[in-house]
C-alpha positions as a LaTeX table, in Angstrom:
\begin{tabular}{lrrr}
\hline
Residue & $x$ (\AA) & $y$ (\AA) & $z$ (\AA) \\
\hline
Unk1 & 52.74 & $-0.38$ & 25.93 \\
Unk2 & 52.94 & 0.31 & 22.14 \\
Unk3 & 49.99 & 0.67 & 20.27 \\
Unk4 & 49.40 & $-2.16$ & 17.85 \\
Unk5 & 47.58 & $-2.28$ & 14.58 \\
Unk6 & 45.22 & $-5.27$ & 16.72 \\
Unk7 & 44.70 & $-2.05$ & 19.08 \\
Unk8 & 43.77 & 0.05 & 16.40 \\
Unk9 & 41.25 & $-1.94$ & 15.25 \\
Unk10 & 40.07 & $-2.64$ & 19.16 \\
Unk11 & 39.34 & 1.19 & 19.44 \\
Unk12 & 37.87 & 1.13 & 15.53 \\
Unk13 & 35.33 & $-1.49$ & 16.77 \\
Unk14 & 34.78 & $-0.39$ & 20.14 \\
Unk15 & 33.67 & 3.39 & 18.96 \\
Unk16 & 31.69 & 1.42 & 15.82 \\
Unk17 & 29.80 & 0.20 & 19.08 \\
Unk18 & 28.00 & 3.77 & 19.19 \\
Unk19 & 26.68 & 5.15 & 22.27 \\
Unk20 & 25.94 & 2.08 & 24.19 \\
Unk21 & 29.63 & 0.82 & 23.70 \\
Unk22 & 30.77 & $-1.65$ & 26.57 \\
Unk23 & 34.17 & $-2.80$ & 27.00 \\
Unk24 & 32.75 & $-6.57$ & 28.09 \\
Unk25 & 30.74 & $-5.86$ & 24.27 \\
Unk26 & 33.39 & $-5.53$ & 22.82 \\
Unk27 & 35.79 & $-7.98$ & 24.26 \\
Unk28 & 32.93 & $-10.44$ & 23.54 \\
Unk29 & 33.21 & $-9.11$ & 19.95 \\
Unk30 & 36.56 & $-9.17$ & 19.54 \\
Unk31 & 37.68 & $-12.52$ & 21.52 \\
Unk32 & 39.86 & $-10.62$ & 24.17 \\
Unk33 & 39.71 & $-10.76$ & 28.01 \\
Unk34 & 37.34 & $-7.79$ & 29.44 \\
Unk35 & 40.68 & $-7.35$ & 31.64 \\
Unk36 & 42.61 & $-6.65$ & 28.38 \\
Unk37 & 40.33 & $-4.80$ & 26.49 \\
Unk38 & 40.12 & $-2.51$ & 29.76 \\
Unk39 & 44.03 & $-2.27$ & 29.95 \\
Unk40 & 43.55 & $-1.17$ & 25.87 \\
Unk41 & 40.94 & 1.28 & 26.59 \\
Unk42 & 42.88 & 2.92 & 29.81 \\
Unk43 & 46.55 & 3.01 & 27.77 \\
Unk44 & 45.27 & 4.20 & 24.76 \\
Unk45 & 42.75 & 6.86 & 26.34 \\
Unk46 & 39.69 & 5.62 & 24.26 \\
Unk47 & 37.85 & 7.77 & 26.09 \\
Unk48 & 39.22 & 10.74 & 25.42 \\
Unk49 & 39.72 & 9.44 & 21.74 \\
Unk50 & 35.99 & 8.94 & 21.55 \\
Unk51 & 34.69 & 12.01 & 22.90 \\
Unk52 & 37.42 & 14.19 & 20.44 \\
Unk53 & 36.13 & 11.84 & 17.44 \\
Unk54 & 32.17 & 12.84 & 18.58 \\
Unk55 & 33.45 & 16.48 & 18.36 \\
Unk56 & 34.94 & 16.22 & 14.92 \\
Unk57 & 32.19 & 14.29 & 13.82 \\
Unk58 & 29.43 & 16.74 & 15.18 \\
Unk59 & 31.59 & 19.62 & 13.53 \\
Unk60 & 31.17 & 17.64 & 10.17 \\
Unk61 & 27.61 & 17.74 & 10.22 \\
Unk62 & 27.01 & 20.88 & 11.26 \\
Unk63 & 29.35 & 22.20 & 8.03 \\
Unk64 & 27.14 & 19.91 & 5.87 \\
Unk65 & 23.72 & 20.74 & 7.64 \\
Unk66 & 25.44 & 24.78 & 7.41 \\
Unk67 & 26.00 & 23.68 & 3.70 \\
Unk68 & 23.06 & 22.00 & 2.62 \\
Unk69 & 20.70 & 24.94 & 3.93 \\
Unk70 & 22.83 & 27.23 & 2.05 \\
Unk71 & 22.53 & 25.12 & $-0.71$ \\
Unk72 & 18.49 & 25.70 & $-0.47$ \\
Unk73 & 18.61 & 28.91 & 0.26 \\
Unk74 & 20.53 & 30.07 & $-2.84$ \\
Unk75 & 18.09 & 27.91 & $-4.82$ \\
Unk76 & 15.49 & 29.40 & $-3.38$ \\
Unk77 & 17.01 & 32.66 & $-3.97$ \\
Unk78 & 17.76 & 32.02 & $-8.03$ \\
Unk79 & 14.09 & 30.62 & $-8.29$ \\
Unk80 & 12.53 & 33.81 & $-6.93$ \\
Unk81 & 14.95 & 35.79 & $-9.31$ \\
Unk82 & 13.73 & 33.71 & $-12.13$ \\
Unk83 & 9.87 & 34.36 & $-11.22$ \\
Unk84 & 10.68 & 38.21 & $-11.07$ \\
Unk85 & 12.43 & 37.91 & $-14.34$ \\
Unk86 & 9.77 & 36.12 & $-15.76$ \\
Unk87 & 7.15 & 38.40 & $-14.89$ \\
Unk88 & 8.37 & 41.51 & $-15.75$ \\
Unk89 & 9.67 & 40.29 & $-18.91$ \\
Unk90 & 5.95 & 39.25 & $-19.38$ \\
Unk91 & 4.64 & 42.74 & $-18.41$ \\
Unk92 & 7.90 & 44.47 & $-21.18$ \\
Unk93 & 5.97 & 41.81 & $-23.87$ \\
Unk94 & 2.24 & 43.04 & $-23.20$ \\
Unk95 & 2.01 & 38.96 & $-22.08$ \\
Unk96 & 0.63 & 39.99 & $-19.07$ \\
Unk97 & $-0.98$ & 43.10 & $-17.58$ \\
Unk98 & 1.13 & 44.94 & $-15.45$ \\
Unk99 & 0.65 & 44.08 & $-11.79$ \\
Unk100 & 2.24 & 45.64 & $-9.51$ \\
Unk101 & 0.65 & 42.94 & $-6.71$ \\
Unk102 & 2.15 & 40.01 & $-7.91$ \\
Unk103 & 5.40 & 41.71 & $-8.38$ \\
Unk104 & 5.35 & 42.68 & $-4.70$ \\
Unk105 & 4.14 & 39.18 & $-3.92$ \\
Unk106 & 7.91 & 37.82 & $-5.79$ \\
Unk107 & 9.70 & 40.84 & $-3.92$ \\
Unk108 & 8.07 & 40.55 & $-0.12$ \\
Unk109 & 9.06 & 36.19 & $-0.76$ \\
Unk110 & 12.68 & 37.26 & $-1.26$ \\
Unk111 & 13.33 & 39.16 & 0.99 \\
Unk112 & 11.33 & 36.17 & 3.41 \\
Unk113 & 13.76 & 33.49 & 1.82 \\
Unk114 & 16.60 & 35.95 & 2.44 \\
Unk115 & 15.70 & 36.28 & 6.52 \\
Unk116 & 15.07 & 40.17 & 5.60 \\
Unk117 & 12.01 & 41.93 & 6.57 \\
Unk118 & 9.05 & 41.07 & 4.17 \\
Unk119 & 6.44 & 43.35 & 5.69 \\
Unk120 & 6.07 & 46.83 & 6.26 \\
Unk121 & 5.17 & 46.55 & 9.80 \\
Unk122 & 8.54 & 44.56 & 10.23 \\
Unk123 & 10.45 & 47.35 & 8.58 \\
Unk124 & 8.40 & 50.03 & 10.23 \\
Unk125 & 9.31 & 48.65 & 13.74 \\
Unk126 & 12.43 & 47.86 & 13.13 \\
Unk127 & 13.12 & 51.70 & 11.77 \\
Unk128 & 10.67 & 53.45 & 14.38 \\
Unk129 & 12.47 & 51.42 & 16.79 \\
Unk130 & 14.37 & 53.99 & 19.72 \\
Unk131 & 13.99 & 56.89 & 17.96 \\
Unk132 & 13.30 & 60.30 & 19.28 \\
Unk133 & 10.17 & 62.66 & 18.93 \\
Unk134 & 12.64 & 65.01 & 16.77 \\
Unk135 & 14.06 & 62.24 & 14.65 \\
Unk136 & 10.56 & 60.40 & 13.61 \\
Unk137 & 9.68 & 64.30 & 12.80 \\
Unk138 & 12.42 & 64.41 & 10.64 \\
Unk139 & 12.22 & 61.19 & 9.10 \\
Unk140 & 8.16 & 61.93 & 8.26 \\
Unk141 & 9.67 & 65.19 & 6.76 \\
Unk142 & 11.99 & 62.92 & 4.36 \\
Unk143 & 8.90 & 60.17 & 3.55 \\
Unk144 & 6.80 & 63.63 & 2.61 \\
Unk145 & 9.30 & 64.74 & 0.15 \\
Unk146 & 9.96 & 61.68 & $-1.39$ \\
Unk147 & 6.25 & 61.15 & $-2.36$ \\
Unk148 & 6.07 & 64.86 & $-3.25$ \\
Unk149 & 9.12 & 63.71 & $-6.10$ \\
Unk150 & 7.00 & 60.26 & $-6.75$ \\
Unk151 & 4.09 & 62.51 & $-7.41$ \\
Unk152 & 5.83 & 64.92 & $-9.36$ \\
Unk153 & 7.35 & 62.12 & $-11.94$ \\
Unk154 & 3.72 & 60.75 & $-11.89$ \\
Unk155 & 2.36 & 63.51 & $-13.50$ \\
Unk156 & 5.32 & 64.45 & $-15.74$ \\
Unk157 & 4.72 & 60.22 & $-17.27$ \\
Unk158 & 1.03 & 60.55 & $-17.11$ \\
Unk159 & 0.01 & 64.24 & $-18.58$ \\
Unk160 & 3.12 & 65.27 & $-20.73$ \\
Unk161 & 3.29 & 69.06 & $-19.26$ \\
Unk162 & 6.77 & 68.59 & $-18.28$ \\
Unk163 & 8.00 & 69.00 & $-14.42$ \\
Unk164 & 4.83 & 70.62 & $-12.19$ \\
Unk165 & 6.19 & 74.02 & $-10.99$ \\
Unk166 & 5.28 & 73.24 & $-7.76$ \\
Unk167 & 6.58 & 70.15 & $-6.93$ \\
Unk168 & 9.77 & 69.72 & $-4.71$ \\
Unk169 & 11.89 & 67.41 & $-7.02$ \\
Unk170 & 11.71 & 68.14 & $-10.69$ \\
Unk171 & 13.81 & 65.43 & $-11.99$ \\
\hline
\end{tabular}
């Protein structure tokens, strides 16, 4: 049997049926014989043409679900950028006093929107995590240096002496 354009449309109306489709449903709809509609549906594998068209369908709107959270995500993302442009530009005009709070408040909600760690507990587990005796040593060692440098700029900004003798990073 050749499919027909009057099959066509069969199968188009029987899958507009949705999920409680019925071949008596839509032989009733469509004036055929449940006998002919069922010899349709069986040479013309509606079946199979049903569950392939649920697949491709289900695929769509996963890309557009996949899209559209994207889509908020990156808006998100530019609004965030815009409040941390916004305040620091209004700390550079003497608009606002500086605080560092706020600006960690704009950073730590980025890096939420952006499924990265916004906490310091999350980043300290996630860093600590597996590591030996030796290497947490070594990376306290590296944490203790780098505030020894933070310290050192501190007081080169804050007292005008130039670079403490004593400090490990001089830059």
């Amino acid at each position: 049997m050749k499919e027909t354009t009057k099959h066509q449309r069969a199968f188009e109306a029987y899958y507009g049926l949705g999920p409680d489709r019925s071949l008596p449903a839509l032989a009733a709809e469509f004036g055929a014989s449940v006998a002919a509609v069922k010899k349709w549906s069986g040479a013309f594998s509606w079946q199979r043409r049903v569950a392939e068209r649920d697949q491709a369908v289900g695929g769509l709107v996963r890309e557009r679900a996949t899209k559209a959270e994207v889509d908020r995500r990156s808006q998100n993302r530019r609004i965030i950028e815009a409040g941390i442009i916004s305040v620091a530009r209004a700390i550079a005009d003497g608009r606002v006093s500086p605080s560092l709070s706020d600006l960690d408040r704009l950073v730590r909600l980025q890096c939420f929107v952006e499924g990265e760690a916004d906490s310091r507990q999350e980043i300290v587990q996630r860093d600590l995590a597996g590591k030996s005796l030796p290497e947490l040593r070594a990376m306290l060692d590296h944490e203790v240096r780098g505030l020894g440098a933070i310290d050192a700029r501190y007081h080169v900004l804050t007292s005008g002496d130039g670079p403490r003798q004593d400090s490990p990073d001089q830059t």
